[in-house]
MDTraj code that builds the backbone (N, CA, C; nanometers):
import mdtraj as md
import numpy as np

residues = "UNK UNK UNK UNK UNK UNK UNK UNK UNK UNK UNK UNK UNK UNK UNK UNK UNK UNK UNK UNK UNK UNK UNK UNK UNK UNK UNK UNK UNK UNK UNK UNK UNK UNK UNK UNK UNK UNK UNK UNK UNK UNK UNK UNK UNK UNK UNK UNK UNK UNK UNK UNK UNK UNK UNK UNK UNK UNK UNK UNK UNK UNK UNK UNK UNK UNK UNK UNK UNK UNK UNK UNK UNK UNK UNK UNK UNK UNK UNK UNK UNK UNK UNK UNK UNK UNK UNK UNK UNK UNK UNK UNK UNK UNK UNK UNK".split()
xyz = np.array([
    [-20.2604, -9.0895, 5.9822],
    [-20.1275, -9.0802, 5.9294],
    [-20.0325, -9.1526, 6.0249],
    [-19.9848, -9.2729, 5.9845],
    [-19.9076, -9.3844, 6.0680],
    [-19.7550, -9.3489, 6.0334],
    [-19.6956, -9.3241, 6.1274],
    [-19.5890, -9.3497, 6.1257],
    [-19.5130, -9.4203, 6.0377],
    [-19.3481, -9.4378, 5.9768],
    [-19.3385, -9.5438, 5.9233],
    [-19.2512, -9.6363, 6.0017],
    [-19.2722, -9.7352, 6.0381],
    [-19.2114, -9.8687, 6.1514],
    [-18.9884, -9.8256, 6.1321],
    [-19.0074, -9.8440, 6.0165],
    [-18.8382, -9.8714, 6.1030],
    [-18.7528, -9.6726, 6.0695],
    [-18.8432, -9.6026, 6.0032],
    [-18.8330, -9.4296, 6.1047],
    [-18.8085, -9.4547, 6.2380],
    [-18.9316, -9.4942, 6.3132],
    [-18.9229, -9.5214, 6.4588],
    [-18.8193, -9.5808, 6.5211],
    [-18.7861, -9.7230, 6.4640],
    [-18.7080, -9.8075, 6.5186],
    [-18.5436, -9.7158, 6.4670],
    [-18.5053, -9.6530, 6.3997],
    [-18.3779, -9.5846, 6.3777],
    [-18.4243, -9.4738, 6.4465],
    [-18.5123, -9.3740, 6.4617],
    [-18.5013, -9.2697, 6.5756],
    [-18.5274, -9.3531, 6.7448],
    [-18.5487, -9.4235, 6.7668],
    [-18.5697, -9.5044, 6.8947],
    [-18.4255, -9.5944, 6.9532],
    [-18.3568, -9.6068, 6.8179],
    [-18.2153, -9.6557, 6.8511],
    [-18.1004, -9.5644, 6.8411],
    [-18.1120, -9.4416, 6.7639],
    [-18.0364, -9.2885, 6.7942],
    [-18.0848, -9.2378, 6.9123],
    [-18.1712, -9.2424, 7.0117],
    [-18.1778, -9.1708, 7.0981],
    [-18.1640, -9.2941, 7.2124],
    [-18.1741, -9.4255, 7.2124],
    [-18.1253, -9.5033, 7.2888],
    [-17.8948, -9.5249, 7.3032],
    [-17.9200, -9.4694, 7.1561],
    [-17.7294, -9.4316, 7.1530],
    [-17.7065, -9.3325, 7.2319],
    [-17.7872, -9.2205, 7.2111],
    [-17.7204, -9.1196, 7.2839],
    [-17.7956, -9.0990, 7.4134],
    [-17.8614, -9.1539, 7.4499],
    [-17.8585, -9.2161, 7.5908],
    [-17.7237, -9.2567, 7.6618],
    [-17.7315, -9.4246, 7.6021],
    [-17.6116, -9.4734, 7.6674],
    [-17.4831, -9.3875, 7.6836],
    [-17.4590, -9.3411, 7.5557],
    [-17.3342, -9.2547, 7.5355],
    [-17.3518, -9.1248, 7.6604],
    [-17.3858, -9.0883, 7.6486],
    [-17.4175, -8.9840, 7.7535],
    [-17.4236, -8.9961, 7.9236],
    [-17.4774, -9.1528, 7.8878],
    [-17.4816, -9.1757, 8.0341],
    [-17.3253, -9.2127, 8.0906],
    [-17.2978, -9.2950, 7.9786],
    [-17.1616, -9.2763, 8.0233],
    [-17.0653, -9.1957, 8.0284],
    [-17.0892, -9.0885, 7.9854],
    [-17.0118, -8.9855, 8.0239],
    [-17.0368, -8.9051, 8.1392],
    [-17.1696, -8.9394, 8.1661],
    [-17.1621, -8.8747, 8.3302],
    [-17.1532, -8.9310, 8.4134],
    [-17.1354, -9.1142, 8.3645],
    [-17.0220, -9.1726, 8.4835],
    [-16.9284, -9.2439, 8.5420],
    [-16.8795, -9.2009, 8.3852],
    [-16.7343, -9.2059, 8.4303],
    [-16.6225, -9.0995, 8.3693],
    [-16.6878, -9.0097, 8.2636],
    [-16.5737, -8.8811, 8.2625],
    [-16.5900, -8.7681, 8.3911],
    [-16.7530, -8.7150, 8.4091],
    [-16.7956, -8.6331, 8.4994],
    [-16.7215, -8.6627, 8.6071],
    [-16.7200, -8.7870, 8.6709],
    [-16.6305, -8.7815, 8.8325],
    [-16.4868, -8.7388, 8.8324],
    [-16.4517, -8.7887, 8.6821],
    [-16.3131, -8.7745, 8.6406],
    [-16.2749, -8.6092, 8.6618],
    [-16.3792, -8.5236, 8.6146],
    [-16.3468, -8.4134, 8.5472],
    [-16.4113, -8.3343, 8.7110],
    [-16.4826, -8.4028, 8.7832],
    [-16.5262, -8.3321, 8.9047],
    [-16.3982, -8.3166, 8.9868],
    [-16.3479, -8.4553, 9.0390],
    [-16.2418, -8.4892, 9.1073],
    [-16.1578, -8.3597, 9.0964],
    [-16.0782, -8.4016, 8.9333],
    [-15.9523, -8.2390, 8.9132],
    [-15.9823, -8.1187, 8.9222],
    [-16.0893, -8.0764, 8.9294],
    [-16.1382, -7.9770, 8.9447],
    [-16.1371, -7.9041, 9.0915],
    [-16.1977, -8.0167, 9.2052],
    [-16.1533, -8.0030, 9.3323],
    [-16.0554, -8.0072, 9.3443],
    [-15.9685, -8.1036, 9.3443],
    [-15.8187, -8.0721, 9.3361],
    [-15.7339, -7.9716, 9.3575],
    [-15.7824, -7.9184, 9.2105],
    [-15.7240, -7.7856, 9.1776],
    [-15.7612, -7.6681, 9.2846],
    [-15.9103, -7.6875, 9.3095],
    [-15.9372, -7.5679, 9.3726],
    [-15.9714, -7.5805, 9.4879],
    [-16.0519, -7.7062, 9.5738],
    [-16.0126, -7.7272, 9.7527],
    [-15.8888, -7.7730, 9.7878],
    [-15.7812, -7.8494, 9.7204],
    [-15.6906, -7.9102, 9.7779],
    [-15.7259, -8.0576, 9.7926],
    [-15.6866, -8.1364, 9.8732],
    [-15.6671, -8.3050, 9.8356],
    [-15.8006, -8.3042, 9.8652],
    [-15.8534, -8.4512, 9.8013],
    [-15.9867, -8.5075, 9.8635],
    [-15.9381, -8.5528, 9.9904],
    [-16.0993, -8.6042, 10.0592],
    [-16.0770, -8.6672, 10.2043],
    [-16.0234, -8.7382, 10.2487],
    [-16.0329, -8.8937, 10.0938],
    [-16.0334, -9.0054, 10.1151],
    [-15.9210, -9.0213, 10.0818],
    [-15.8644, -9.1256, 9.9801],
    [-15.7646, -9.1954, 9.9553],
    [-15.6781, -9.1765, 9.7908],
    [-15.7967, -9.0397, 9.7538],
    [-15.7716, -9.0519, 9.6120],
    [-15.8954, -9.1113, 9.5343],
    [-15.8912, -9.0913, 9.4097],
    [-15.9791, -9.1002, 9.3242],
    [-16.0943, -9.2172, 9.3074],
    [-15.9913, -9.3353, 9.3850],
    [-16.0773, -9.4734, 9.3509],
    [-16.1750, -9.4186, 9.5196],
    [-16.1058, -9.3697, 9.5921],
    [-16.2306, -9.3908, 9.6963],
    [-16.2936, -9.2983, 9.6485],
    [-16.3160, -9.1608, 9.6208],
    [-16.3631, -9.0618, 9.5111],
    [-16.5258, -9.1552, 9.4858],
    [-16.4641, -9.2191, 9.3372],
    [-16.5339, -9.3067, 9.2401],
    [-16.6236, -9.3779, 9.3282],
    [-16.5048, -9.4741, 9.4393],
    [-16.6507, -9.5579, 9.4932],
    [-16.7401, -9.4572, 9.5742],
    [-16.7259, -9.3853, 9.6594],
    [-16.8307, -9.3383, 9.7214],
    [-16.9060, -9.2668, 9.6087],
    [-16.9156, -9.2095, 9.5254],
    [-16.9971, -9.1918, 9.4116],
    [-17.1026, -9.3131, 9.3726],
    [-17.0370, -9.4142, 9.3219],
    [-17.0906, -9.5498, 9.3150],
    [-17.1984, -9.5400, 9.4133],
    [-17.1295, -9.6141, 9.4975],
    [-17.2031, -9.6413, 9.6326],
    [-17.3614, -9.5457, 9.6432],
    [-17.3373, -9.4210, 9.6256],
    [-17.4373, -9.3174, 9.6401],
    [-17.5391, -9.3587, 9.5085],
    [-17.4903, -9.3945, 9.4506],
    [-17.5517, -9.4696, 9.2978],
    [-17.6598, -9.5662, 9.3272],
    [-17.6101, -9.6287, 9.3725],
    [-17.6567, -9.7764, 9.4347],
    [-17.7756, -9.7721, 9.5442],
    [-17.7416, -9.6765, 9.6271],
    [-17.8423, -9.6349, 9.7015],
    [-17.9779, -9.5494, 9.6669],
    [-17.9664, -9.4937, 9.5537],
    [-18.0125, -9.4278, 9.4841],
    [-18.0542, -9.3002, 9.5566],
    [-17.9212, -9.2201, 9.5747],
    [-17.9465, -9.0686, 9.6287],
    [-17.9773, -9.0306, 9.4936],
    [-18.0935, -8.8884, 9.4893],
    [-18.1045, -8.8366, 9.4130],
    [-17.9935, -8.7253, 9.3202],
    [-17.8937, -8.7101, 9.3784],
    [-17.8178, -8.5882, 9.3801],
    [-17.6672, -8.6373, 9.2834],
    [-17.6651, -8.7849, 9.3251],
    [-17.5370, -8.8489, 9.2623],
    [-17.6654, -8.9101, 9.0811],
    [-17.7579, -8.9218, 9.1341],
    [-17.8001, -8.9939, 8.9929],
    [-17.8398, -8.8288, 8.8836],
    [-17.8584, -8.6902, 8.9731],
    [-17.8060, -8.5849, 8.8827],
    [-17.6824, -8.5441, 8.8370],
    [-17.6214, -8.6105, 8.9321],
    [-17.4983, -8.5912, 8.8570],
    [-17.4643, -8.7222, 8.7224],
    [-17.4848, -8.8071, 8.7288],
    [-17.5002, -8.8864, 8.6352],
    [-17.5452, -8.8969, 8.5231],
    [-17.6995, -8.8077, 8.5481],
    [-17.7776, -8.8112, 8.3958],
    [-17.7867, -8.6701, 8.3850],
    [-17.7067, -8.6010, 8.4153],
    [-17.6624, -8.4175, 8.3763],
    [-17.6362, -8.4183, 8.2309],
    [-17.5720, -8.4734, 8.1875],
    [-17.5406, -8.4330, 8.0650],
    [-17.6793, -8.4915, 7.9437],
    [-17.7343, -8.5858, 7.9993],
    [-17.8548, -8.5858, 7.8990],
    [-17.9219, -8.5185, 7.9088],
    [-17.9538, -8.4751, 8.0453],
    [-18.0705, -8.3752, 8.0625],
    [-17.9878, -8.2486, 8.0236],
    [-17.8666, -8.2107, 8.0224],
    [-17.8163, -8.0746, 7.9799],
    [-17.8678, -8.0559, 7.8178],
    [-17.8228, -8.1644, 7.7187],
    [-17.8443, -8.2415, 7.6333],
    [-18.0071, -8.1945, 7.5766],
    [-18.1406, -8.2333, 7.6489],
    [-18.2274, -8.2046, 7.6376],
    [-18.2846, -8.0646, 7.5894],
    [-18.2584, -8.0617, 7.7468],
    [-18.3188, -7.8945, 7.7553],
    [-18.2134, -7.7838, 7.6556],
    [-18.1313, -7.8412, 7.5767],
    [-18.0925, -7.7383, 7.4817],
    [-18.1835, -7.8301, 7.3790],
    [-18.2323, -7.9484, 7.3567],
    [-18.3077, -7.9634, 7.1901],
    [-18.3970, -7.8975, 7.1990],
    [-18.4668, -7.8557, 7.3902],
    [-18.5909, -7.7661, 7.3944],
    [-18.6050, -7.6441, 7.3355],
    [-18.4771, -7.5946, 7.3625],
    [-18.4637, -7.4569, 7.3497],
    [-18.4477, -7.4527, 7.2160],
    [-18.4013, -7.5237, 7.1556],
    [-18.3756, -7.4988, 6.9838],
    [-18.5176, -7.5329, 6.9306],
    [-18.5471, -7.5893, 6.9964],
    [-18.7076, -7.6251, 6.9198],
    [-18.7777, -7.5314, 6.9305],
    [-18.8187, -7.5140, 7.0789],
    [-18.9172, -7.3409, 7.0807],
    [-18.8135, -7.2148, 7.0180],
    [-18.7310, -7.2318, 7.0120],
    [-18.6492, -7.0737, 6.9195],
    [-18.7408, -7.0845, 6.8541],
    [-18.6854, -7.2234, 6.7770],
    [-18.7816, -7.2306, 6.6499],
    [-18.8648, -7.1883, 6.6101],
    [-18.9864, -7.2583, 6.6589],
    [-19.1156, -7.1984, 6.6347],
    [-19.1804, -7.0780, 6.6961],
    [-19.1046, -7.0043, 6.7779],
    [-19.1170, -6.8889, 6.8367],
    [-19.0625, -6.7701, 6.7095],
    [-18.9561, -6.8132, 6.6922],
    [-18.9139, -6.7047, 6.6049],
    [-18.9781, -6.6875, 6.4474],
    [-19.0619, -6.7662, 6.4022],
    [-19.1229, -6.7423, 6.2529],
    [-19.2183, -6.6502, 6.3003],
    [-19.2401, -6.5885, 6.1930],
    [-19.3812, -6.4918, 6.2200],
    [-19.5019, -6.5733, 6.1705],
    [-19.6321, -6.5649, 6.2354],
    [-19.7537, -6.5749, 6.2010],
    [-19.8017, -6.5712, 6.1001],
])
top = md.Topology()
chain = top.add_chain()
for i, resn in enumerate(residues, 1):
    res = top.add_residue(resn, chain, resSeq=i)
    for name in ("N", "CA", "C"):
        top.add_atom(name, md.element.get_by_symbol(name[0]), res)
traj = md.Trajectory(xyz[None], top)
């Protein structure tokens, strides 16, 4: 039982959308929404404000710390692990 070719290619380009989409939101709303958040609740950043903020984020990007690229792909993986959870509800919750 084969697949049918462009099923694939439209579920392979919906989840390559919400990829991108996602990714970009964790990087460039997430720092946005990290930043005010400190703000609000340590008081000023270290640096200079937001653009140094952003770049040292970047920068940590680039280097590829693990910790800035979770913060980056958080929201897909947040994203995920709820289709997980809706999936096993799923089939957890029918009876036998």
């Amino acid at each position: 039982m084969s697949e049918n070719p462009s099923f694939l290619k439209k579920a392979m380009r919906k989840e390559l959308g919400l990829f991108v989409g996602l990714l970009f939101v964790g990087f460039v709303v997430m720092p946005v929404a990290i930043f005010w958040v400190g703000q609000s609740l340590f008081g000023a950043y270290g640096g200079q404000g937001y653009g140094d903020f952003f770049g040292t984020i970047s920068e940590k990007i680039r280097r590829g710390d693990g910790v800035a690229w979770f913060l980056v792909l958080a929201p897909y993986l947040v994203w995920q692990c709820l289709r997980l959870t809706a999936l096993a509800w799923r089939y957890t919750g029918r009876p036998t």
